[in-house]
C-alpha positions as CSV (number, residue, x, y, z in Angstrom):
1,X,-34.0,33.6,-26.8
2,X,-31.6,30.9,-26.3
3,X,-34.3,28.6,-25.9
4,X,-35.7,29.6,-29.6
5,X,-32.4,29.1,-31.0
6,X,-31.4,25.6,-29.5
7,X,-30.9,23.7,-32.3
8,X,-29.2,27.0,-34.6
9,X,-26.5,26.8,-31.3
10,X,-26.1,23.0,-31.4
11,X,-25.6,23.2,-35.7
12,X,-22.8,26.0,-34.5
13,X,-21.4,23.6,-31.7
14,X,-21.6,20.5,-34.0
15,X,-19.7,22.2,-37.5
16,X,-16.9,23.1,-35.1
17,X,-17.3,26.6,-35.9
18,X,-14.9,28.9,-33.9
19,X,-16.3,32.0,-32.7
20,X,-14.1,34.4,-30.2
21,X,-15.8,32.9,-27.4
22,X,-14.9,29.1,-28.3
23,X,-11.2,30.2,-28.5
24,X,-11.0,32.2,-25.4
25,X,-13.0,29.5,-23.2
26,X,-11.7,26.4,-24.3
27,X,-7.8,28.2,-24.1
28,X,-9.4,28.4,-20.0
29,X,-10.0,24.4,-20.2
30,X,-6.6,23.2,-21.1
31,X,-6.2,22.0,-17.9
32,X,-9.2,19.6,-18.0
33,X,-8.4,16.7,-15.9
34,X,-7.3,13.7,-17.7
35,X,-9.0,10.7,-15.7
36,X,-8.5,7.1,-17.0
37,X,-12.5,7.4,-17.3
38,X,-12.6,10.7,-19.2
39,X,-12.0,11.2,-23.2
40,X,-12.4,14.7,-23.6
41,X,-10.5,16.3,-26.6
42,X,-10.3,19.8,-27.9
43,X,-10.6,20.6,-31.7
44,X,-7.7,22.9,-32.8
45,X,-9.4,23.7,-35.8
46,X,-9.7,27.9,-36.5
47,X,-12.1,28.3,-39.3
48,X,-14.4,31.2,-39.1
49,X,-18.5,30.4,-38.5
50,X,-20.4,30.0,-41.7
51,X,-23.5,31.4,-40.8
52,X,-25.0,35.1,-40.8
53,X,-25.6,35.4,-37.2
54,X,-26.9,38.6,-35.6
55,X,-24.3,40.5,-32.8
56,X,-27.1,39.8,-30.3
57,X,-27.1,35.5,-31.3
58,X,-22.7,36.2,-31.5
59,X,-23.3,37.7,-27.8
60,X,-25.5,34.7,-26.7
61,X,-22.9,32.4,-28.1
62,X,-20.4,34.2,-26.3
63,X,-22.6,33.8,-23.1
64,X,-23.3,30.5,-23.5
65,X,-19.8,29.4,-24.3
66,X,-18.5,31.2,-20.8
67,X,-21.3,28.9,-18.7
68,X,-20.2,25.9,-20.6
69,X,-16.8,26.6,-18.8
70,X,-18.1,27.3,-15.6
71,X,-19.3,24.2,-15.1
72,X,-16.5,22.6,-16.3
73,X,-15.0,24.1,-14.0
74,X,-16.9,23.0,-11.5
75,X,-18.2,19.6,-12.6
76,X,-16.9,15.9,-11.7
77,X,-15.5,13.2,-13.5
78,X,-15.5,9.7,-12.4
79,X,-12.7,6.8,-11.9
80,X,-13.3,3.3,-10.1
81,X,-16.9,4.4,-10.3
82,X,-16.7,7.6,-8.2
83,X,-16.6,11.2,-8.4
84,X,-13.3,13.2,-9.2
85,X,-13.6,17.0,-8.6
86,X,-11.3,19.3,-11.0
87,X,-8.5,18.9,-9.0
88,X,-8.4,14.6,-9.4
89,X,-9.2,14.0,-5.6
90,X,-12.0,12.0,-5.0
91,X,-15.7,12.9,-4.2
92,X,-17.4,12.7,-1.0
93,X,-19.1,9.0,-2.4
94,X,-15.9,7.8,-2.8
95,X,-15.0,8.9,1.1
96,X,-18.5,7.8,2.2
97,X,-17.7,4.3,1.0
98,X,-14.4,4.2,2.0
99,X,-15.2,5.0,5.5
100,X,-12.8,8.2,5.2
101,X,-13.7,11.5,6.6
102,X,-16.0,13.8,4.6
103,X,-13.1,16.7,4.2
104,X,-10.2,13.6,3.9
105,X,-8.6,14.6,0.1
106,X,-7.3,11.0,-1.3
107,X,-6.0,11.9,-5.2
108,X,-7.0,9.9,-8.3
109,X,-3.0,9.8,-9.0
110,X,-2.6,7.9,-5.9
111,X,-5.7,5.2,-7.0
112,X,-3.8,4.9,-10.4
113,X,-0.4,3.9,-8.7
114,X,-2.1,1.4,-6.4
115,X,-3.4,-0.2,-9.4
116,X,-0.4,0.1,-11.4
117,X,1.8,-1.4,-8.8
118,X,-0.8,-4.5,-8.4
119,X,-1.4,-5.2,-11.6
120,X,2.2,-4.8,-13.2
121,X,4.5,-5.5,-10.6
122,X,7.1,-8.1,-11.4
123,X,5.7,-11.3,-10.2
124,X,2.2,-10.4,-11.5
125,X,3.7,-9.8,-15.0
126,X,5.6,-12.8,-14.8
127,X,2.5,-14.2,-14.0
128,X,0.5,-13.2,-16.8
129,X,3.1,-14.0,-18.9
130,X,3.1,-17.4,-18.1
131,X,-0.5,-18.1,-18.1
132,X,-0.9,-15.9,-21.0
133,X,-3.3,-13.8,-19.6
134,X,-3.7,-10.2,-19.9
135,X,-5.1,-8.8,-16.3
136,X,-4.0,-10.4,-13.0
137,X,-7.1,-9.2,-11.2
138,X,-10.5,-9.0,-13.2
139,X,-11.6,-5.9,-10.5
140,X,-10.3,-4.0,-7.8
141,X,-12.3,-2.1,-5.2
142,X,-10.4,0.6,-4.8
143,X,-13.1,1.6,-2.0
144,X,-13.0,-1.3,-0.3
145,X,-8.8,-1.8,-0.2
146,X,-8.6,1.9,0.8
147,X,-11.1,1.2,3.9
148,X,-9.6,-2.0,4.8
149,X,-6.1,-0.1,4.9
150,X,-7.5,3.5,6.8
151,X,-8.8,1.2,9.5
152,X,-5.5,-0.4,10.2
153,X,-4.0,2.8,10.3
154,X,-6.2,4.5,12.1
155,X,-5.9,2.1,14.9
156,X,-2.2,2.9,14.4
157,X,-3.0,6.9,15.1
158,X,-5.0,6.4,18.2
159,X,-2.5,4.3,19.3
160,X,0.4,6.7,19.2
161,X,-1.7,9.9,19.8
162,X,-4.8,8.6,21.5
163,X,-6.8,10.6,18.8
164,X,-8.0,9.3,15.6
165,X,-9.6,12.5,14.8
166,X,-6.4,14.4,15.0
167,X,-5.6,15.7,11.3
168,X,-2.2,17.4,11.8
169,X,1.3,16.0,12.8
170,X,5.1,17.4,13.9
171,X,7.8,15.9,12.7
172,X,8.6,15.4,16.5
173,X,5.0,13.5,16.5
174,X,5.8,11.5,13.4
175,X,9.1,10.7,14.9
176,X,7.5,9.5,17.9
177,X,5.4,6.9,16.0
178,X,5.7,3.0,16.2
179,X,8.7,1.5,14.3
180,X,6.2,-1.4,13.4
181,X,3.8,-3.9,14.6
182,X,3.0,-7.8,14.7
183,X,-0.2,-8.1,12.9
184,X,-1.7,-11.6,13.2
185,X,-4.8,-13.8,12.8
186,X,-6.6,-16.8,14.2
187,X,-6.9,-18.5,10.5
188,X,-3.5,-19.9,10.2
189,X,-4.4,-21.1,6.5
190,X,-2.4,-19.5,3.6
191,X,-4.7,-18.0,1.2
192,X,-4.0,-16.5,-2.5
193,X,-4.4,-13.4,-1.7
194,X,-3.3,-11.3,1.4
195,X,-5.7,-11.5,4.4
196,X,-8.7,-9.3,4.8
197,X,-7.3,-6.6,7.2
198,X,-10.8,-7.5,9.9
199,X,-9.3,-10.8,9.9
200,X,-6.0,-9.6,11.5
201,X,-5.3,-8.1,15.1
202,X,-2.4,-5.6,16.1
203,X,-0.8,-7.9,18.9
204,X,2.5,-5.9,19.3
205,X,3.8,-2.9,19.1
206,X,7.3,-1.9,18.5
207,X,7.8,1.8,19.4
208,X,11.7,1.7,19.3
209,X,13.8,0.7,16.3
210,X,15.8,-1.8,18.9
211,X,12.4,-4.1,19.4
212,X,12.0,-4.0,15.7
213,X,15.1,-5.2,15.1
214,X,14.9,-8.1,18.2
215,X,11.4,-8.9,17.0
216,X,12.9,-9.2,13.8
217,X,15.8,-11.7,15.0
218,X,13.7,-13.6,17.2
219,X,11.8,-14.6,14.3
220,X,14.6,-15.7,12.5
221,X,16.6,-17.4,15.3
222,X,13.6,-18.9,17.0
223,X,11.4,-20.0,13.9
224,X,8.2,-17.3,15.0
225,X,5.9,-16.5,12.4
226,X,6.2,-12.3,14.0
227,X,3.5,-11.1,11.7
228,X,6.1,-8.3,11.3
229,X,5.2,-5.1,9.7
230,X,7.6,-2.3,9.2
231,X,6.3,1.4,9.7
232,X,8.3,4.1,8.2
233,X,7.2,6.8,9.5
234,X,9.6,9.7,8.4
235,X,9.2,13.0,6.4
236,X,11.4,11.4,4.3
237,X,8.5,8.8,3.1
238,X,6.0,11.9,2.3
239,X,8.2,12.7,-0.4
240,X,8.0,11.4,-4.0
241,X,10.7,8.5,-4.2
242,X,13.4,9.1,-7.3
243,X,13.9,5.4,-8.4
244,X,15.1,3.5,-10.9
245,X,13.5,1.3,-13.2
246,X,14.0,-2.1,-11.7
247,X,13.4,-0.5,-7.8
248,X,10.1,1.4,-9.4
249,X,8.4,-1.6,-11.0
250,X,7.5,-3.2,-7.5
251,X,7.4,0.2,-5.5
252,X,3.9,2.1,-4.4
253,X,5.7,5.1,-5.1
254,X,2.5,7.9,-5.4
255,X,2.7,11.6,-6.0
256,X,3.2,13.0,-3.2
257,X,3.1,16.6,-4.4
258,X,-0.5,16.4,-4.3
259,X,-0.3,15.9,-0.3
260,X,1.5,19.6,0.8
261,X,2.8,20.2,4.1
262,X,0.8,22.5,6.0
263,X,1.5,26.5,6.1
264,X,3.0,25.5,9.4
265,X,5.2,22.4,8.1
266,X,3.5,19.8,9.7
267,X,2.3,17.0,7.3
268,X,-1.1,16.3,6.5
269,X,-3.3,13.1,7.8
270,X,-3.6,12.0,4.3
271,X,0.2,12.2,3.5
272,X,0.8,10.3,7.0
273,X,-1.6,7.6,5.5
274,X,0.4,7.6,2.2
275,X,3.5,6.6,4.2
276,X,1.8,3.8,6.1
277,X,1.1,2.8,2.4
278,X,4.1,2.9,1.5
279,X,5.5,1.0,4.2
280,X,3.0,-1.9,3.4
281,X,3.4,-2.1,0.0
282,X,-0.5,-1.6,-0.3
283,X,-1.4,-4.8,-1.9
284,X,-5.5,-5.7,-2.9
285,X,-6.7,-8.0,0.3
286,X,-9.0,-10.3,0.7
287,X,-12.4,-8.7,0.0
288,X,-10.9,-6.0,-1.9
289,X,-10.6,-8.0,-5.4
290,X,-11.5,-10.5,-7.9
291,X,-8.5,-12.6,-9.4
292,X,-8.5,-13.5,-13.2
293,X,-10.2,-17.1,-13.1
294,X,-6.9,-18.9,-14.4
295,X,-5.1,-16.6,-12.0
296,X,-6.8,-17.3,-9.1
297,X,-6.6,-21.6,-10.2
298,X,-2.8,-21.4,-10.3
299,X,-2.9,-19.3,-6.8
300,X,-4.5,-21.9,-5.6
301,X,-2.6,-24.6,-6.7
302,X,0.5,-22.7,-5.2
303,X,-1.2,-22.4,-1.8
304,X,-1.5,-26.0,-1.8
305,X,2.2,-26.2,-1.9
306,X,3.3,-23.3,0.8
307,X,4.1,-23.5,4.0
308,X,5.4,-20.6,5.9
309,X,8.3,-22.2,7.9
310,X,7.6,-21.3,11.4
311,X,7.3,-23.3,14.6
312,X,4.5,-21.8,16.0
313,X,2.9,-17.8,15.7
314,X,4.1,-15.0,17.7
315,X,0.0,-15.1,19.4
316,X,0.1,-18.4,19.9
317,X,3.0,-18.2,22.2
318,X,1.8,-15.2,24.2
319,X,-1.6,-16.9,24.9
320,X,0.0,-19.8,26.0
321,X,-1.9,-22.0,23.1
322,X,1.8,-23.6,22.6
323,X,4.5,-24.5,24.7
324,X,7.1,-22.7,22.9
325,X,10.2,-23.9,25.1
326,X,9.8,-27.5,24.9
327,X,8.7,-27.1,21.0
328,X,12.1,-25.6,20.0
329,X,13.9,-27.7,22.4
330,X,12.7,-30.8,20.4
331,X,13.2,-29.4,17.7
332,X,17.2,-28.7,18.5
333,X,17.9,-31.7,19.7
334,X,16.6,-33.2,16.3
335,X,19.0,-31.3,14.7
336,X,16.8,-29.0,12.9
337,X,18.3,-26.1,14.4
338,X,21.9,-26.7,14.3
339,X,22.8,-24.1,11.9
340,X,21.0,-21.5,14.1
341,X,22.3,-23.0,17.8
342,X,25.9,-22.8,15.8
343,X,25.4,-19.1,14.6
344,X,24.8,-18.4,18.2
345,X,27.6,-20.2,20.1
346,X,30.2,-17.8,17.4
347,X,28.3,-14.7,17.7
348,X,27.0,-14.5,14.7
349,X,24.5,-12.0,13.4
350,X,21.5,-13.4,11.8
351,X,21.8,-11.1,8.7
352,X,25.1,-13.1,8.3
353,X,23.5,-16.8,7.8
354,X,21.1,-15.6,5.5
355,X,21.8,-12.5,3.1
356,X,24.3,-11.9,1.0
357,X,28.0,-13.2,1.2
358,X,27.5,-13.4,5.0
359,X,24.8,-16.1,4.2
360,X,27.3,-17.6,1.6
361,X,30.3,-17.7,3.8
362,X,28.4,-18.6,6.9
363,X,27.0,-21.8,5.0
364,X,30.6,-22.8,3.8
365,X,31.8,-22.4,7.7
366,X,29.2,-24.8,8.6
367,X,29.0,-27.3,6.7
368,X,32.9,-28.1,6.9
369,X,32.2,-28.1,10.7
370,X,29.3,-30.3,10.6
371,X,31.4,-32.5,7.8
372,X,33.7,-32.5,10.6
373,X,31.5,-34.0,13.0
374,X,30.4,-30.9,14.9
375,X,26.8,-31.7,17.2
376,X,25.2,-29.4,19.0
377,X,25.5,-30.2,22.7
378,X,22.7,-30.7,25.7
379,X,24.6,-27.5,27.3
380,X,24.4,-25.8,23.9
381,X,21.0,-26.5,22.8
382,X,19.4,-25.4,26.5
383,X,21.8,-22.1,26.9
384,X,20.3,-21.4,22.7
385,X,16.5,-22.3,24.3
386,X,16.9,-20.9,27.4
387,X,18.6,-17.4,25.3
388,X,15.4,-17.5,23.1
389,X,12.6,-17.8,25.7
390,X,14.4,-15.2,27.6
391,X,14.7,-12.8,25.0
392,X,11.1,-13.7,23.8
393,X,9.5,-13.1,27.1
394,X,11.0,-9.5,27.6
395,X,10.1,-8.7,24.3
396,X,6.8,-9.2,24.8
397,X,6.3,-7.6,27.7
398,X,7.5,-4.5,26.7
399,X,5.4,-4.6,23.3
400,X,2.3,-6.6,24.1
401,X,-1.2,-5.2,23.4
């Protein structure tokens, strides 16, 4: 019967007409899931049908009308060229090439935010600004930057738990997580764009706050490039962030209502992963994106120009590629590192030479003394070498891989 009247039901459907059945099912369907991909509207109009229909045709409408929802109800959506299901998490293709777990429930919100955060962060809208551009990145495979990310953390997981299939956590087994880890690569060259996460090898470690922090002071004292990466792993970061303006424009700040805590109040493997985000800002790597041609030009042109600052890598110095001691200790007695050999002789902390009104004060302090004629001595320079290699060395045997 339906199949006779095909084209009487799509003259209906395409007059708008608005039989009890279109009311009460599309009233059902006001929850339709918005993707960025999806442009579905609702008409609100209310005029009554202009045809002479039987009850048994009104009845097949009816029908008809109540499927239509059911599989809306059911059906997918797309976004970054995958499946959504009605709830905005993403479909099993999207896990598949992702390399996430079949059952792992990443949401289309969180997608959005990386996006957001990438492409209208500060520097990038500077950016744009200045070369009068309208996109900063031409594509980003949200796949691809999602798998590059899970991999790192997963490593992360099987570190602390020896278990990268395990799917629930404590707070007393989030607590017990690293505080962060040295992350570093073979290819010393600065690129435009973060490096590609199989490019880079966890080398450290740093379960306790304390080694964060030396690892952290050590780089600054000593000239390391750490490879330092914070990891915030707290209940506190599986929560929504409340920030304001100027904060939220260069925050990955995702939904995190759309993660739940278990029925027994541990956290989820997917809102652990959200915090890992968090904590590295979740940028688009190497492999994960295509800059805007001008973009990518000026990038270029910048990496030309950088240098990162350091002596020598925190990898290089464990494998013994550099002799670390004797490369700072030239370096000291050049001069280079008077301001840091001076900080140390007065006790003072490195935050203090470099942030803030410490920084500010600490520079006025020594340049009068060095205006004054102050030198670092042999005694000095040796006991500030001799500090470093010493702190270095327990360090890294207390974090090393």
């Amino acid at each position: 019967f339906l199949k006779q009247n095909a084209s009487k039901l799509n003259e209906i459907q395409n007059a708008n007409s608005q039989t009890l059945a279109r009311s009460e099912a599309l009233n059902s369907t006001n929850t339709t899931n918005t993707s960025n991909n999806t442009n579905f509207s609702i008409s609100s109009k209310t005029s009554s049908p202009n045809y002479d229909i039987s009850s048994e045709f009104k009845n097949s409408i009816y029908t008809l009308k109540y499927k239509q929802v059911d599989i809306s109800n059911t059906s997918t959506n797309t976004a970054y060229g995958y499946s959504v299901d009605k709830d905005g998490y993403m479909g099993s293709d999207f896990n598949k090439a992702a390399g996430l777990p079949e059952d792992f429930k990443i949401h289309k919100s969180t997608l959005d935010e990386i996006e957001r955060k990438a492409e209208n962060n500060s520097y990038t809208s500077d950016i744009k600004k200045y070369l009068g551009i309208d996109k900063y990145y031409t594509n980003i495979d949200m796949a691809e930057t999602i798998k590059q990310y899970y991999n790192q953390f997963n490593q992360i997981v099987n570190y602390a738990f020896n278990n990268t299939n395990k799917t629930s956590f404590t707070e007393a087994d989030i607590n017990s997580m690293p505080k962060g880890i040295s992350e570093l690569s073979s290819d010393k060259t600065i690129g435009i764009m973060p490096k590609n996460y199989d490019k880079l090898t966890i080398t450290n470690y740093y379960n306790t706050q304390e080694q964060y922090n030396e690892a952290e002071q050590l780089g600054m004292f000593g000239h390391i490039n750490i490879g330092l990466q914070p990891l915030n792993f707290t209940p506190q970061s599986m929560q929504t962030q409340n920030l304001d303006k100027d904060t939220a424009i260069d925050t990955f700040n995702p939904d995190m209502s759309v993660y739940p805590q278990n029925e027994d109040g541990s956290y989820s493997k997917e809102a652990l992963f959200m915090s890992f985000l968090k904590s590295t800002g979740v940028s688009p790597r190497e492999g994960s994106a295509t800059l805007n041609p001008i973009a990518k030009s000026y990038a270029e042109a910048m990496a030309k120009e950088s240098f990162d600052g350091s002596l020598a890598s925190l990898d290089d110095i464990m494998t013994g590629k550099v002799d670390f001691a004797s490369l700072l200790k030239g370096y000291a007695q050049e001069g280079w590192l008077d301001a840091d050999i001076y900080a140390m002789d007065k006790g003072v902390a490195w935050q203090n030479t470099s942030i803030g009104y410490g920084g500010a004060w600490f520079d006025r302090e020594f340049n009068q003394v060095k205006a004054n004629g102050w030198k670092a001595s042999s005694e000095s320079i040796n006991s500030y070498v001799g500090s470093i290699m010493d702190r270095l060395n327990n360090l890294m045997g207390q974090t090393r891989v």
